[in-house]
C-alpha positions as CSV (number, residue, x, y, z in Angstrom):
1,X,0.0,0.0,0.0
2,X,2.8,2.5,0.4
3,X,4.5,1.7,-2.5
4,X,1.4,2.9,-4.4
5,X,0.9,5.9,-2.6
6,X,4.6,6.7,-3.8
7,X,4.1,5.8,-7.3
8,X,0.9,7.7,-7.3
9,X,2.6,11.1,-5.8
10,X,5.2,10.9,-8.5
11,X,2.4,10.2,-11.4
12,X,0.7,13.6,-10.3
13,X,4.1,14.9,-10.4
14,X,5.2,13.7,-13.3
15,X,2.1,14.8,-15.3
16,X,3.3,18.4,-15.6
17,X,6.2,17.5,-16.9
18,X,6.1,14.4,-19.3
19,X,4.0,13.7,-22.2
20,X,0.9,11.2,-21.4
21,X,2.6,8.5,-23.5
22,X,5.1,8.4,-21.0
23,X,3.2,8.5,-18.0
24,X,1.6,5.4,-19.6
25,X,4.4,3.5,-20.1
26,X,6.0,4.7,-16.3
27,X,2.6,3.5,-15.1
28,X,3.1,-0.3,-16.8
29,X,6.5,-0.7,-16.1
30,X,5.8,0.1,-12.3
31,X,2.8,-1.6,-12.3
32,X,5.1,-5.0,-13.6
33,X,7.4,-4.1,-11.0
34,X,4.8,-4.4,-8.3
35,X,3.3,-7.7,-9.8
36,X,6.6,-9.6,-9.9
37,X,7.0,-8.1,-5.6
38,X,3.7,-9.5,-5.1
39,X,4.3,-12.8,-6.1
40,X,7.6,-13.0,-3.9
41,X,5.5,-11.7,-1.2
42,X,2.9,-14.4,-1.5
43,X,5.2,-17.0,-1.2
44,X,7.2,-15.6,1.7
45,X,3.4,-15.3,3.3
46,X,2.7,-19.1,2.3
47,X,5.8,-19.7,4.9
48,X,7.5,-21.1,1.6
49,X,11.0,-20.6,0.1
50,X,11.8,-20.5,-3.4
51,X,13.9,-24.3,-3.2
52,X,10.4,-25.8,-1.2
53,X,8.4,-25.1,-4.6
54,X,7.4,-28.8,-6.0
55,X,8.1,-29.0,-10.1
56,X,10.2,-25.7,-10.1
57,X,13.7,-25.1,-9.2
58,X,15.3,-22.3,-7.1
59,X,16.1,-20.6,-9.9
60,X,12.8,-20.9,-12.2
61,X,11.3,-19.6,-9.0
62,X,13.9,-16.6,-8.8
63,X,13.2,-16.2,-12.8
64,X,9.1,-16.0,-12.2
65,X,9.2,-13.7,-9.5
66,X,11.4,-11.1,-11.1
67,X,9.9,-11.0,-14.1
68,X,8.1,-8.3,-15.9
69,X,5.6,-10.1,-17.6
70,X,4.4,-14.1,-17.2
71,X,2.2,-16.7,-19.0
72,X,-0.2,-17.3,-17.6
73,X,-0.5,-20.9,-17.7
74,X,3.1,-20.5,-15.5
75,X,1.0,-18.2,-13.2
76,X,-1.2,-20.9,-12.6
77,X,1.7,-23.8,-12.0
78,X,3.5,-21.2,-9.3
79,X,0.0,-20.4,-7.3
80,X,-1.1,-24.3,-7.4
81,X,2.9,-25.3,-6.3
82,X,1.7,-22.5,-3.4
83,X,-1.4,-24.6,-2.7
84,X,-3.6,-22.1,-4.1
85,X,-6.4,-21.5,-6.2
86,X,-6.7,-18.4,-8.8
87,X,-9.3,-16.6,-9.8
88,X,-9.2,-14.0,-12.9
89,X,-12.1,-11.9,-13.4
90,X,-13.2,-9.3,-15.8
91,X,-14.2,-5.8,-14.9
92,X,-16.4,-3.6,-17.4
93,X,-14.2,0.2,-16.5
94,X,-17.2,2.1,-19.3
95,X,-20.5,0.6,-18.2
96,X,-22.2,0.6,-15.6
97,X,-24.0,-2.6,-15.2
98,X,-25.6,-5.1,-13.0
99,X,-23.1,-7.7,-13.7
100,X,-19.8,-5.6,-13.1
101,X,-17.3,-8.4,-12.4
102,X,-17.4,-11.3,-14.9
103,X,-15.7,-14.7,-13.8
104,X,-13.1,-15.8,-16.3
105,X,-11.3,-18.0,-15.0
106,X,-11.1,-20.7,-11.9
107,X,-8.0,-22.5,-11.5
């Protein structure tokens, strides 16, 4: 939560000076940045280190976790090694509608 409280006081920041292009691309990059600490974190919360993780190495695990972008079929294998179960849903930003949240995916 304080992490995005930081990257949202430079965004407001940064929109005087840079083009919106930029801000856009700042905004995915950090937001990749975030995902990969987010995984990490799940795992350290899961009580589980990187060599426990059945059908990955160490170093897979390392590789997944700093990435900047994953498949997601290997998204699925890492939160299933964790003894979890995903869920991916879709949200409609535009319209306003009864069914707001759409269930994609159960895994």
């Amino acid at each position: 939560m304080k992490n995005k409280k930081k990257y949202s006081d430079f965004f407001e920041s940064a929109k005087k000076t840079m083009s919106p292009e930029t801000i856009e691309r700042a905004k995915n990059k950090a937001n990749k940045i975030i995902f990969s600490m987010k995984l990490a974190e799940l795992r350290k919360q899961s009580g589980v280190k990187q060599t426990e993780i059945e059908g990955f190495s160490q170093t897979s695990i390392s590789r997944i976790e700093g990435r900047e972008d994953i498949k997601l079929s290997t998204l699925v294998d890492y939160i299933h090694a964790l003894g979890m179960e995903i869920e991916i849903k879709v949200i409609n930003k535009k319209k306003k509608t009864q069914n707001k949240e759409i269930l994609l995916m159960k895994a």
